[in-house]
N, C-alpha and C positions, 0 to 999 in steps of 0.2 A: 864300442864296437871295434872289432879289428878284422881286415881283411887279410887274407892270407892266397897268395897266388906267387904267380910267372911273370910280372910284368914285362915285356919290352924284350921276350926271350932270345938270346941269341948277342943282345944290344946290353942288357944289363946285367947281372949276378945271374949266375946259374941255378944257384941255389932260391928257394921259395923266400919270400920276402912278405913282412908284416906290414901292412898300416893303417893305422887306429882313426879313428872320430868317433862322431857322436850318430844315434841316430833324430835324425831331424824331425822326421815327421813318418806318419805312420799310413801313407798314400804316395804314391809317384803320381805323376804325370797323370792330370785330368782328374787327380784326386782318386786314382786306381787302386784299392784297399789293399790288391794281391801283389804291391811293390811296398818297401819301405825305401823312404828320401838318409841316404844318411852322406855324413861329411868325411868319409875316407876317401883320400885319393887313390882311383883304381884307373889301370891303362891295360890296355890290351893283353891281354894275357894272366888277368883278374876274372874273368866274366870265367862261371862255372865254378869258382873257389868258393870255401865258407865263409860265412859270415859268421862269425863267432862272439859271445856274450864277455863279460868278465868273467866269468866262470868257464870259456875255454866248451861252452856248449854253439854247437851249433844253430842259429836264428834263423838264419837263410841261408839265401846263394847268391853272390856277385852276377850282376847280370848287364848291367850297363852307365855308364855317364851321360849327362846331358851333353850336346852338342854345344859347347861355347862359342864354337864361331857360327854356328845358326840365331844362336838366342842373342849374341851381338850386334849381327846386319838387321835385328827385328827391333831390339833394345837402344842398340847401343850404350851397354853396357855389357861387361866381360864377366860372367858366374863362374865361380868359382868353388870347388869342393864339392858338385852334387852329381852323386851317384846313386844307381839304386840295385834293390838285392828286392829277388822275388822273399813273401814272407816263410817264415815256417812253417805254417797253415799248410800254404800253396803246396811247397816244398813236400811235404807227408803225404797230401794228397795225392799229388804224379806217384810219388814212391808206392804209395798204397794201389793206386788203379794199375802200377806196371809189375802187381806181386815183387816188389823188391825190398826185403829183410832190413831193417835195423834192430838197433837198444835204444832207447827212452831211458834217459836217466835225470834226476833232478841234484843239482848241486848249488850252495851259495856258497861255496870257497873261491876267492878270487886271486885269479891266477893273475902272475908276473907278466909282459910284455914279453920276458924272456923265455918265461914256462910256456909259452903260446906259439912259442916259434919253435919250440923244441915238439 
């Protein structure tokens, strides 16, 4: 998986910025089917970017990280890498119910890390 945003705007590169994991699980939070768990780190200025496939298609949307310092004071212990991205499903759905246009395309070529930022 790779996310592609703005992290930390103003504070880090100007330019959009890529970063990769995996996806975890295919539910957020309370086991909620219309997030996927996945292991990119995403900061502020992530939430609303693609979530994009190896193949450079879009899966979701970056939408949030777990709170580590809540899940700490509760655990104690510090999580690390879990964010989540509404799914694609979801994603088409809002698109569909707010008449807003795309392309549907299927591809298994797998793009470079570098082809994904371009």
């Amino acid at each position: 998986m790779v996310v592609v945003g703005f992290p930390l705007r103003g504070l880090l590169a100007s330019e959009a910025t890529i970063s990769t994991g995996i996806a975890n699980a295919l539910a957020g939070i309370g086991n909620d089917t219309r997030f996927l768990q996945i292991s990119a780190p995403i900061q502020p200025g992530n939430s609303g970017g693609p979530l994009l496939d190896h193949a450079g298609q879009i899966v979701g949307v970056v939408v949030s990280k777990l709170d580590a310092v809540r899940v700490a004071k509760a655990t104690d212990d510090i999580p690390q890498n879990i964010s989540f991205a509404i799914n694609g499903t979801v994603a088409k759905a809002f698109l569909d119910a707010n008449g807003v246009e795309y392309k549907q395309e299927c591809s298994q070529e797998k793009w470079s890390q570098r082809k994904l930022a371009h």
